[in-house]
C-alpha positions as CSV (number, residue, x, y, z in Angstrom):
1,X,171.4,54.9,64.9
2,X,169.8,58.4,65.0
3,X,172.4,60.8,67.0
4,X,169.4,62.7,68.2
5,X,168.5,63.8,71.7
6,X,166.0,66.0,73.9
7,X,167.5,67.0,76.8
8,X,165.3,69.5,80.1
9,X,166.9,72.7,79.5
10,X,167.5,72.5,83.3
11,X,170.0,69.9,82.9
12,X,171.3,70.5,79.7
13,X,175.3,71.7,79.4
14,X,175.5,73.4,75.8
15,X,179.6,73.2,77.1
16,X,179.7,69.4,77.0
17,X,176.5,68.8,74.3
18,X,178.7,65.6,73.2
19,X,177.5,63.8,76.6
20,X,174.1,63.4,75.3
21,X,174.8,61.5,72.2
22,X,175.8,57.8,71.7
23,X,179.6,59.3,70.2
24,X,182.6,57.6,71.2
25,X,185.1,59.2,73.9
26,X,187.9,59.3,71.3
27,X,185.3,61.5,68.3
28,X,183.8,64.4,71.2
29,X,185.8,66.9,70.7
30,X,185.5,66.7,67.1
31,X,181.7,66.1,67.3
32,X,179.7,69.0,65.3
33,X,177.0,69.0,68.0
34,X,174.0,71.4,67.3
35,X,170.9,72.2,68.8
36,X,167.5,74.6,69.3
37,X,165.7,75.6,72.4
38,X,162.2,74.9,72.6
39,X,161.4,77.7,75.9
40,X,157.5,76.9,76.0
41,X,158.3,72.6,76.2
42,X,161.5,73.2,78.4
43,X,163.6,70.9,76.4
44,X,166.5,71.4,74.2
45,X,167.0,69.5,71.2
46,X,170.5,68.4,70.0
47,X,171.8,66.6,67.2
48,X,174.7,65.5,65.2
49,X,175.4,67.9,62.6
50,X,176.6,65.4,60.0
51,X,174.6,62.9,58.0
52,X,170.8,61.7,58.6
53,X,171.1,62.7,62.4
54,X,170.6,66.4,61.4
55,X,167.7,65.7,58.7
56,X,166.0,63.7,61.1
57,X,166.5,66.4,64.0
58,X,165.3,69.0,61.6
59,X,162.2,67.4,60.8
60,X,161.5,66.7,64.1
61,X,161.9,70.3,65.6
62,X,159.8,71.1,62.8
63,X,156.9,69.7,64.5
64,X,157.1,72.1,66.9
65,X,156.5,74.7,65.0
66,X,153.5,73.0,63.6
67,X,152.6,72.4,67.9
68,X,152.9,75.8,68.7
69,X,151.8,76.7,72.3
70,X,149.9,73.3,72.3
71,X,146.9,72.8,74.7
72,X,145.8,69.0,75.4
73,X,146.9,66.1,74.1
74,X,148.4,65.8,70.5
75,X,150.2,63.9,68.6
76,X,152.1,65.3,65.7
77,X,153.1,63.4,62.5
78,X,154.9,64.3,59.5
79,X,155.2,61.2,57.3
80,X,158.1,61.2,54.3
81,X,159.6,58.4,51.9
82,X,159.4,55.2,54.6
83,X,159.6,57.6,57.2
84,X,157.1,58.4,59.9
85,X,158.6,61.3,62.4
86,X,156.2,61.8,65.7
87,X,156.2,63.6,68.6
88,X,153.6,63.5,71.5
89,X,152.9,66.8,73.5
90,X,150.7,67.0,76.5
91,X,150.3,71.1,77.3
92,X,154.1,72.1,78.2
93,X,155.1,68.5,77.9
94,X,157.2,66.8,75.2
95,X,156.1,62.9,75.9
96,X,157.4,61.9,73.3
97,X,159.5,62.0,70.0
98,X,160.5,59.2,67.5
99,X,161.0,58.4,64.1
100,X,159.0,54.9,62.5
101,X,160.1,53.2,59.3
102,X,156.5,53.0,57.6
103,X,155.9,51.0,54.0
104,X,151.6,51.0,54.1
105,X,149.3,53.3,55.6
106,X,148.6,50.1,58.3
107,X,152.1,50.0,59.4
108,X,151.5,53.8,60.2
109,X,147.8,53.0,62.2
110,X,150.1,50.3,64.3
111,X,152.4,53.2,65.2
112,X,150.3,55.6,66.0
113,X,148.7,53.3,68.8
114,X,151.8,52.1,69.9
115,X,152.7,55.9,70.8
116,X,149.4,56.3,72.6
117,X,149.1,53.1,74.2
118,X,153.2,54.0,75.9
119,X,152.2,57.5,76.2
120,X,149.0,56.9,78.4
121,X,147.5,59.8,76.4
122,X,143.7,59.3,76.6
123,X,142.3,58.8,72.7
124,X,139.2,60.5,73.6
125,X,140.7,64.1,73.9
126,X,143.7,63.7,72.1
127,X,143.9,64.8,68.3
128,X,146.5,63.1,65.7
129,X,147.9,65.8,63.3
130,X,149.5,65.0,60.2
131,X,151.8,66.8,57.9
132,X,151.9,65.2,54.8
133,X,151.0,65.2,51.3
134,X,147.9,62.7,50.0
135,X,147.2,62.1,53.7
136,X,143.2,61.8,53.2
137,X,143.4,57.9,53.3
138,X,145.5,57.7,56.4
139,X,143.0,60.8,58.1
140,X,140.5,58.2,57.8
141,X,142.2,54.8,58.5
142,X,143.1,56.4,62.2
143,X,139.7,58.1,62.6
144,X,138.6,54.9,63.2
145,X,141.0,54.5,66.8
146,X,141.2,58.5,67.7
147,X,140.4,61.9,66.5
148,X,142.9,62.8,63.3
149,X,143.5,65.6,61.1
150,X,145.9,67.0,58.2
151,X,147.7,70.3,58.9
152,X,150.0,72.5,57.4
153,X,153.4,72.6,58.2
């Protein structure tokens, strides 16, 4: 289990960050909670600061960099060893943000519809963005369903 969270900033209490995560009553108070502030989205994202949790927070935050000040629709993917990390941004809004265990560039094509198919996003003005290395092959395989790209990041 990911100990990962986004939380409105206008309900988030950086004094009792703990509340957010799946940690047991007894572990709080020696839970190494930490977290970033994403202003233009109006979230907050926490995490665990021990283990995967973190790594998978990190990467995920990272995606905001790579969205920016977004405008539209968008879904952003970074894609690692088995790992596909995703989050779905509509203007100010964070829709969504997962992480997919991947092994073929179909099990990613499945995922990626499955995000906009529960995200309601409409596939004609959306954009895919991908952060990855050797992504040509999986640019084309979702061209095929809605617009995609490769980015920096």
């Amino acid at each position: 289990m990911n100990r990962f969270a986004f939380i409105p900033i206008s309900l988030f209490d950086a004094n009792n960050a703990t509340q957010y995560l799946p940690v047991k009553k007894s572990l709080q108070r020696r839970a190494d909670i930490v977290s970033k502030t994403f202003d233009y989205y109006g979230v907050v994202g926490i995490a665990d600061n021990r283990g995967k949790a973190i790594t998978t927070a990190n990467v995920l935050w990272s995606l905001f960099d790579c969205a920016g000040k977004n405008v539209g629709e968008n879904i952003f993917i970074k894609i690692t060893d088995k790992q596909m990390f995703v989050i779905v941004v509509k203007d100010k809004s964070l829709l969504l943000a997962n992480v997919f265990e991947v092994n073929k560039n179909e099990d990613i094509a499945y995922f990626v519809l499955s995000v906009v198919e529960s995200t309601s996003i409409d596939v004609d003005n959306a954009t895919v963005k991908i952060v990855s290395k050797d992504n040509d092959e999986i640019v084309h395989l979702l061209n095929r369903y809605i617009n995609t790209e490769a980015i920096q990041g």
